[in-house]
C-alpha positions, 0 to 999 in steps of 0.5 A: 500500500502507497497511501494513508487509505490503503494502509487504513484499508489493509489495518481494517482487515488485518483487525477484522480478520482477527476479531480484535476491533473489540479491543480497537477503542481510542483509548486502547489505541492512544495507549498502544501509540503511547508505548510504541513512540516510548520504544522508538524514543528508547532506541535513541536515548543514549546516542550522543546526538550527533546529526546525520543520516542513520545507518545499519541495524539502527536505522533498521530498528528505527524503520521498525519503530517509527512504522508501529508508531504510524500503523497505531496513529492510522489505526486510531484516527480510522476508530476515531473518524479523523482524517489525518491528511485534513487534520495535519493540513488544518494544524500546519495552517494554523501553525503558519499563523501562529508561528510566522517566518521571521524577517 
């Protein structure tokens, strides 16, 4: 899949399939998210914090992590009935606002 809908689309029936939509609520799923952005953080924590590209097996735990983070974030906002795409559009506007470019 190669859009927000269709990994929405493939999680609905990954969840169907399994009878776990029970378990799906928004608060389970805040807390799943919760959890997942913990270990993604976690791989992180103790690096000097040198920037740079990340590389090897870092970068593929980090793949790992950052796709759970996502997969629960998608998850959350179909249970919830938010649209991600118009949600982040609506929050960088107001962003431009709140924080204009400094001249």
């Amino acid at each position: 899949m190669d859009s927000v809908d269709g990994i929405r689309d493939r999680l609905r029936e990954f969840a169907a399939a399994r009878d776990w939509e029970q378990y799906h609520t928004p608060k389970n799923l805040a807390m799943a998210l919760s959890g997942e952005a913990g270990e993604l953080v976690a791989e992180l924590q103790w690096l000097d914090g040198a920037p740079g590209p990340v590389e090897g097996p870092l970068k593929e735990r980090l793949a790992d992590e950052a796709a759970d983070v996502l997969l629960y974030l998608i998850r959350l906002a179909d249970v919830a009935g938010i649209d991600l795409v118009k949600a982040a559009n609506a929050k960088i506007d107001r962003n431009e606002t709140r924080f204009p470019p400094a001249t």
